[in-house]
N, C-alpha and C positions, 0 to 999 in steps of 0.2 A: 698171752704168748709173747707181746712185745717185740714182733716181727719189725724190722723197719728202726727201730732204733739204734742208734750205732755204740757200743760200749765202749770207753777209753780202757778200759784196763787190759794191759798188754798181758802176752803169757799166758794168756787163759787154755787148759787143759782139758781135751772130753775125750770119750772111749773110740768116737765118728765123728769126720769132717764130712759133710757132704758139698760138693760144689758145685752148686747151679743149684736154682729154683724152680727149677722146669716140670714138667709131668713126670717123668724119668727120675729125678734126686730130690721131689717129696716123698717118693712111693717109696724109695729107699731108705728116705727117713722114717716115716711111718711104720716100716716091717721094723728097722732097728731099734727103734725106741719102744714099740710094745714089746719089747724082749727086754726089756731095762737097760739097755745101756742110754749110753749120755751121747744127745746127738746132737751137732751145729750144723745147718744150713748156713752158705756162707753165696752170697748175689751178688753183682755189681751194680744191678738195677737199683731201681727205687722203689719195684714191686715185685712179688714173685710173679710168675706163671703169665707173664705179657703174652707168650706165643700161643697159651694155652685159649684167653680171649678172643684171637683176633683168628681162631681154628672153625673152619664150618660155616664163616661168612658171620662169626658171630654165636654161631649156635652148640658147636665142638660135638664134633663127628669122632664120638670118644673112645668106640670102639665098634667093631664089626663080627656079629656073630658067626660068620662063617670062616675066620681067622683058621689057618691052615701055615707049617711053614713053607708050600710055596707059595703063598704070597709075598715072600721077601727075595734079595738078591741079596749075595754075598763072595766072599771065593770061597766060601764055606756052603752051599747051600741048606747043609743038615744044624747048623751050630745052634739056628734060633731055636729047634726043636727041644730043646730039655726046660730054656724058662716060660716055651708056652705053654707049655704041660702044668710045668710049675704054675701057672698064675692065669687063666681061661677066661674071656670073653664074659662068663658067667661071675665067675669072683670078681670083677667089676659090677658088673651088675646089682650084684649084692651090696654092693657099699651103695650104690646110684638106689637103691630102693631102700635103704635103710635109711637113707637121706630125703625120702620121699622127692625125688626129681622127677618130674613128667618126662617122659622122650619119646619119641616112635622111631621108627624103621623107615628110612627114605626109599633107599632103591639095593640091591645086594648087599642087603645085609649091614646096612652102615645104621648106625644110631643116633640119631641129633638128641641136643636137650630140645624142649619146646617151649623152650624161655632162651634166657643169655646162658653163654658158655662161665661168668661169673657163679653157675650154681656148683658148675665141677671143680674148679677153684677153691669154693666157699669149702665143700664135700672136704678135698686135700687139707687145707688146713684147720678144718675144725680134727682130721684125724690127725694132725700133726701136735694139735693142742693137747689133745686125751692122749696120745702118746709122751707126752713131756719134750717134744721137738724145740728148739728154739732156730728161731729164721733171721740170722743176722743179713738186710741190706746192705747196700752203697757199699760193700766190702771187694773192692777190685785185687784179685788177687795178682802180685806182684812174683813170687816166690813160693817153690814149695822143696823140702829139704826131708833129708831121710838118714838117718843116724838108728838110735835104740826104738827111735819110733819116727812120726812125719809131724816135719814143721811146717806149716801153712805161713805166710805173711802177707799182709794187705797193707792197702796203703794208709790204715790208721792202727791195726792192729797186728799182734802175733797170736797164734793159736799152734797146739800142740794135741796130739792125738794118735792111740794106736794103728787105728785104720783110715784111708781117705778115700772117698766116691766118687769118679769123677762123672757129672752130669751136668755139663756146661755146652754139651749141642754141638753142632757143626755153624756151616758160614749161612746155611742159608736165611734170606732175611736180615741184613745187617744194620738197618734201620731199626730191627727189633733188639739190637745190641748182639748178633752172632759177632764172637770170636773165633779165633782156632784155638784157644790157649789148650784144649783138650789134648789137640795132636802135640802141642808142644812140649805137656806134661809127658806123654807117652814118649817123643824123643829123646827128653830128658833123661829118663830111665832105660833109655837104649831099646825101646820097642816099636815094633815097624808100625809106620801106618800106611795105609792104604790110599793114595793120589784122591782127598776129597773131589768133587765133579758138582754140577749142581743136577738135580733128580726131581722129578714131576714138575717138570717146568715148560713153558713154551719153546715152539720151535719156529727159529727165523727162518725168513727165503730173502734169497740176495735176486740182484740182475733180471733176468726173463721170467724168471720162476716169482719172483715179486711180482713184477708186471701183470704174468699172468690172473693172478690171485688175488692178491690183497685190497684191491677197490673192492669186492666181495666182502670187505670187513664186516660182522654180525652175522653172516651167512653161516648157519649152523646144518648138519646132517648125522644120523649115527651110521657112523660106519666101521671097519676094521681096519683098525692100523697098525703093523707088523713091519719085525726088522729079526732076519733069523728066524728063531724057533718061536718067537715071544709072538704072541698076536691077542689083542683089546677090542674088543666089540662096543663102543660106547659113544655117544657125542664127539665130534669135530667143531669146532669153531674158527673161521680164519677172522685173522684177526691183521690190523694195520702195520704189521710187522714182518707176520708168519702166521704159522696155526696154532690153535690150541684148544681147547676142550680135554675132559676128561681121555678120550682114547688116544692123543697124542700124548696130555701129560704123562699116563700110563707106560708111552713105550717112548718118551725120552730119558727113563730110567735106564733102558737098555740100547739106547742109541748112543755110538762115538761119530767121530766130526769124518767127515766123510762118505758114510754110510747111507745108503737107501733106504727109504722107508714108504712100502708099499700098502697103497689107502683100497680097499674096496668100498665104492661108494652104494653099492647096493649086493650088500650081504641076505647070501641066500635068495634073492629076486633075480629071475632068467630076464633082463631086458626086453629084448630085442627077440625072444621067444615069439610074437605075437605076429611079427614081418617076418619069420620065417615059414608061415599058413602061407600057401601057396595060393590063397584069394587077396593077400594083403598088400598095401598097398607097399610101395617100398621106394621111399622117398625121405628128403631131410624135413618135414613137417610131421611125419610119422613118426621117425626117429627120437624127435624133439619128445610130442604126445610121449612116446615108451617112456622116457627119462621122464618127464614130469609127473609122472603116477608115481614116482619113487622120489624124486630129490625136488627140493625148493625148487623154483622157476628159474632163478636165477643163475642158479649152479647147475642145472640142466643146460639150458641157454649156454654156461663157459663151455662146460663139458664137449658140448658138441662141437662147438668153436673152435676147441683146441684142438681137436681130434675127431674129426667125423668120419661117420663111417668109410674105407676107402673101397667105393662100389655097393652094389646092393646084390649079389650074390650071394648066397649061403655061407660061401666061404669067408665074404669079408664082415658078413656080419657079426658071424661067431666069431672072428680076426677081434674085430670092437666090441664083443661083448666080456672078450677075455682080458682085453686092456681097461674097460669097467672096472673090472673084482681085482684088476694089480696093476693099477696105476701107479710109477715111479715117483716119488719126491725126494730133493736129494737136500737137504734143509742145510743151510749156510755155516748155523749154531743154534745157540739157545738163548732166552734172556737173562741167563748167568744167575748168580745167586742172591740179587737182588726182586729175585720174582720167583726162586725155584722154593716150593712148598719144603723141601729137605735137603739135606745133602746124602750124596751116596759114599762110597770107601770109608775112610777115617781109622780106628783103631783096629791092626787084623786080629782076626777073629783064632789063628794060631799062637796069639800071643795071651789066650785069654781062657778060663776055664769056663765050658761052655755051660755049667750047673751053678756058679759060682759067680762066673763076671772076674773074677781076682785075676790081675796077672803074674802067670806062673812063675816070671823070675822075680817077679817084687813083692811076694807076703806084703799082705795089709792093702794095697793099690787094687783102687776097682775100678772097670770103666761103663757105664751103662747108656741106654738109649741112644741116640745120633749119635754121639759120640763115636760109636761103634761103626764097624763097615758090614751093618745089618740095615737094609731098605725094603720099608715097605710098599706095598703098591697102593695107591689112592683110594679113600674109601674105609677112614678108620685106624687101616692095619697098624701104622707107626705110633699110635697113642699107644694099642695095646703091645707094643714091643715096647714102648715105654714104660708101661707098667708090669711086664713080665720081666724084663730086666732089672729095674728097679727092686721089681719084689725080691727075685732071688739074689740078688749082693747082698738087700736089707736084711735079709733072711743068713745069712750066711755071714755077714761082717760079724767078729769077734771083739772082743775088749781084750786091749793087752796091758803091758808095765806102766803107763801111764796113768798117777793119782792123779 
């Protein structure tokens, strides 16, 4: 395949440009070149699929069988619906057992390999090979141009081509080489995007609310954290900053700067049920005991601290059993895109055909995976919008006037 080698000869012509080497714009190479056309992946990197390795702690959490389209966010909520359809949880699958990869099922549905995330890599480009994909590295694209067809140019090469893909990511991770060039591509062509944000990332505490917490750092509980309608029943972790665990990173997809975000630290358990027996005892040693049957020691111990019961009447307990299950946090910010697993917004989804990926006023311009202002929730989903989007561009990109 000769991935990774840089070719001088300028002018080079194929039927698809894909850009980006990511999960998202191999899949797209892959559908288009088992159709016969002629396909360039074009990377800045020095390797494809970096973000794909370093997914799952290692392991890549490559897709989740209970993949639904609410699990995404969008101003569109229905748009991921036609290329999930198009491209299932299971059609993955099938490539992953045709490749004989080991995996199991961790928790909801999410899938690890049980090896290195290098087998799902290896999987991509060995179908990139058998398709006739070629994967040009080190190719920083500088310009892209559109006349009778689309001119691609990097900074050692030109390339010319009927259709182009854009799968080059959002910002998150920019040590892993996120750019924006995606949005830029999209402005360039006069199509809106959508204010990128960073998504499933931690959430900072500033002043008191620091104070409060964060010597707690390690101290984990699962509980449900909610903001609006959206509410995640999953691990909390406070951490030297702020919080974070899988139930915060879940709903600072759906958190803006400002907003509350209300933690029930003991979902579904009545506390304080047990003091209200009319033989019990009703004191702050009791209190404590209720909270420690449910939460870490420690976080029991804050809990109380912060907020003890006010009185031991019926009434102020059920008062403190209610502020339990909706506890206020009003979180500072996030750790920005340098820690957030994705980015949310990017290219709108009205500017995009929702079976096709093409944008409606640019024939031939495709935009797939992050790129898009289609977010997944934690736990898989955004691989497999990476490869259901991917699939249907690939599926759908045509050859035009271009020998």
């Amino acid at each position: 395949m000769g991935y990774g080698a840089v070719n001088s000869q300028r002018g080079r012509s194929r039927d698809v440009l894909v850009l980006g080497a990511g999960a998202a714009g191999l899949m797209a190479a892959i559908e288009a070149g088992r159709r016969g056309l002629r396909v360039t992946v074009l990377d800045h990197a020095e390797r494809p699929g970096k973000k794909i390795l370093i997914s799952g702690g290692g392991r890549c959490n490559f897709t989740n069988i209970h993949c639904r389209p609410e699990n995404f966010l969008s101003e569109n909520p229905h748009f991921a619906r036609s290329a999930l359809a198009g491209f299932t949880p299971q059609d993955f699958l099938e490539l992953v057992h045709r490749h004989r990869i080991p995996y199991h099922e961790k928790t909801l549905g999410q899938l690890f390999c049980d090896g290195s995330a290098q087998a799902i890599l290896d999987l991509l480009l060995e179908e990139c090979a058998a398709a006739g994909v070629e994967i040009e590295l080190r190719q920083k694209v500088t310009a892209v141009g559109h006349g009778s067809g689309f001119t691609v140019e990097t900074e050692s090469d030109s390339f010319g081509s009927s259709a182009v893909i854009v799968a080059t990511g959002g910002l998150s991770i920019p040590k892993m080489g996120a750019t924006g060039l995606a949005y830029e591509i999209a402005r360039q062509f006069g199509l809106r995007v959508v204010e990128p944000r960073p998504a499933l990332v931690p959430l900072t505490l500033d002043g008191a609310a620091r104070e409060s917490w964060c010597d707690l750092a390690g101290v984990s509980a699962e509980v449900v954290a909610s903001t609006g309608k959206q509410r995640f029943r999953e691990k909390m972790l406070v951490t030297h900053r702020g919080l974070s665990g899988p139930a915060i990173l879940q709903i600072s997809s759906y958190w803006r700067q400002g907003e509350t975000v209300e933690i029930d630290f003991a979902p579904g358990e009545p506390v304080y049920a047990g003091l209200l027996a009319l033989s019990a005892g009703r004191h702050t040693a009791a209190a404590e005991t209720a909270l420690r049957q449910v939460l870490p020691q420690r976080l029991a111990e804050r809990l109380l601290a912060l907020d003890p019961p006010q009185g031991w009447s019926n009434r102020a307990l059920e008062a403190a059993e209610q502020r339990l299950h909706r506890w206020p946090v009003v979180p500072s910010g996030t750790e920005g895109f340098d820690k957030a697993e994705v980015t949310a917004g990017g290219v709108a989804t009205a500017e995009l055909s929702a079976k096709t990926m093409e944008a409606k006023r640019v024939p031939g311009l495709y935009f797939i995976g992050e790129a898009v202002d289609v977010t997944g929730h934690l736990g898989g989903f955004n691989f497999q919008w990476a490869w259901a989007s991917g699939a249907a561009a690939g599926r759908a990109v045509k050859a035009g006037i271009r020998d």
